[in-house]
N, C-alpha and C positions, 0 to 999 in steps of 0.2 A: 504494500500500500504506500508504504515512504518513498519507495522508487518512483510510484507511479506519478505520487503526486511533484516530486522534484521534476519527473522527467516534463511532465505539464508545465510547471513553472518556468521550465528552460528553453522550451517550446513558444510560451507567451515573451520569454525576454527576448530571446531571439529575432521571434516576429517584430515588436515593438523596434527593437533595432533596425532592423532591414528595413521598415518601412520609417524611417524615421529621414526625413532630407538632411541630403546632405551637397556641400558647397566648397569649393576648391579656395583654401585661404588666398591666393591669391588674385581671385575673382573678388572676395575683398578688401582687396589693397593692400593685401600682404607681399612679401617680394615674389617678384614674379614667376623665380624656382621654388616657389612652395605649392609643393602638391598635397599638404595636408585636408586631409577631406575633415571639416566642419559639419556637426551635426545635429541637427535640432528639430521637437516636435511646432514649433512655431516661428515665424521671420525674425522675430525678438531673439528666442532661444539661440537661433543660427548665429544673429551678431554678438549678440554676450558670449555664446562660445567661442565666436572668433577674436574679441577684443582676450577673453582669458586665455587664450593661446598662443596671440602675438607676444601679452605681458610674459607667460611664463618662456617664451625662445628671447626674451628680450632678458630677464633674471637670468638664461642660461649664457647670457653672453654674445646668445648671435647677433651679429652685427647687419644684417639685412635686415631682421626684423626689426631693430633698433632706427635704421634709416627710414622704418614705412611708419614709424612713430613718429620720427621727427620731422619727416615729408609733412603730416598730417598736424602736428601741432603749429609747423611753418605759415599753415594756411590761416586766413584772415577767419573768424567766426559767421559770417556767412558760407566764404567756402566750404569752409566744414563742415557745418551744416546740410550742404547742398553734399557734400560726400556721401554722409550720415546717411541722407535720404534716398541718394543713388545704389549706396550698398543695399538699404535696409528694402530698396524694390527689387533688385537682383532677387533677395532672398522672397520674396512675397510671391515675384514669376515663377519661382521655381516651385512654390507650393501650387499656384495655378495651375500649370504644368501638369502635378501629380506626378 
């Protein structure tokens, strides 16, 4: 009965996973050899995941991700903003999409 029930649980995470979108950090302004795949059940989810994932390669030192931070902070508060919004509809099409 234990087995079965784990085996169900791992079945439903699995799913959960697989269907969950996902986003090439560099389709959000990550450097442009980052093929980490970003993952989230919502457009929101996709970009908090990817702002924590720039911050955590930027605490590891790497120095691309460091230049897509400072690209981005370079920018006036509107442009940034306008960034904001262009990432955060990338990730919106893509739930559209399906």
């Amino acid at each position: 009965m234990l087995i079965q029930s784990l085996y169900r649980e791992l079945t439903i995470l699995f799913t959960t996973i697989e269907n969950m979108k996902k986003i090439i950090c560099s389709d959000l302004g990550g450097p442009e050899d980052c093929e980490v795949e970003i993952r989230g059940n919502t457009p929101d989810e996709v970009v908090k995941n990817c702002q924590e994932h720039v911050m955590e390669e930027v605490e590891k030192g790497d120095s691309n991700h460091q230049d897509a931070v400072e690209n981005m902070q370079g920018l006036s508060p509107e442009e940034r903003q306008e960034q904001v919004d262009e990432y955060w509809q990338i990730c919106a099409d893509a739930f559209v999409r399906g």
